[in-house]
N, C-alpha and C positions, 0 to 999 in steps of 0.2 A: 504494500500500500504506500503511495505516496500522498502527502497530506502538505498540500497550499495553502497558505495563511498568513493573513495580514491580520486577523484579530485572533492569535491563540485558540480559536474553537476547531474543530473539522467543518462544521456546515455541513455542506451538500457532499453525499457520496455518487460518486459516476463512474461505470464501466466503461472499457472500452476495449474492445475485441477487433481483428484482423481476421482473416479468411480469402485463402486465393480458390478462386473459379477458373478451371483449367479448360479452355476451347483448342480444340487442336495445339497447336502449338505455342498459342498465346495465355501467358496468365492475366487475370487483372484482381486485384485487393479490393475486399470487401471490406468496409470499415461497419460497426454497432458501436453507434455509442448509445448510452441508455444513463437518465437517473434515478440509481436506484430509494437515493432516501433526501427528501429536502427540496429547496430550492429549484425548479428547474429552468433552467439558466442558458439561452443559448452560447455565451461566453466562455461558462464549462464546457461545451460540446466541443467548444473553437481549439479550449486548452487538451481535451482530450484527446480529438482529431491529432493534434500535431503532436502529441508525444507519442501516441499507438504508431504514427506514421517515422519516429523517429528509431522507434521499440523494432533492435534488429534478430531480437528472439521469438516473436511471435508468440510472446507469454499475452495474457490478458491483462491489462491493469484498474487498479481500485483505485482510484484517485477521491483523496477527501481535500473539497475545496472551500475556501471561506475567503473570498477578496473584496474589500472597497468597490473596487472598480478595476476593470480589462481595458489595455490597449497592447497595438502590436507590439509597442516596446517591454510592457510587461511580458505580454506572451512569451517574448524572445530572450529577457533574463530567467526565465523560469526554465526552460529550455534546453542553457546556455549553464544552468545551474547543476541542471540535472546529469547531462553531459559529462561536466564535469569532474560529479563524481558518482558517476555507476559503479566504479570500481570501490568502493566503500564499505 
């Protein structure tokens, strides 16, 4: 689980699952994002969208989110956060 927070609480919890559909030779990614408890927020979908799309294991992620407010720049240290340190 990863847990975004600019006020110490979790908030809203969100899936977000990957899936490839295999046509002959072509794959294409199926992205679900779903909220499972709280808030539903299209903002979360945006942040969960880009992490599942970052996510090179095609694990499923629980993301607990609780932010003021989204923009691209947040998106992008949030990201950029994570990045760097998966290996942790």
């Amino acid at each position: 689980m990863i847990t975004i927070t600019e006020v110490g609480k979790f908030g809203s919890f969100v899936s977000a699952t990957r899936s490839r559909a295999v046509s002959g030779e072509e794959t294409e990614d199926i992205f679900e994002i779903r909220t499972l408890f709280g808030e539903d927020r299209l903002e979360y979908h945006v942040i969960a969208r880009a992490l599942i799309e970052d996510n090179t294991t095609n694990k499923p992620l629980l993301l607990a989110v609780s932010l003021r407010q989204t923009s691209k720049i947040v998106i992008d240290s949030i990201r950029k956060a994570i990045a760097d340190n998966q290996g942790l």
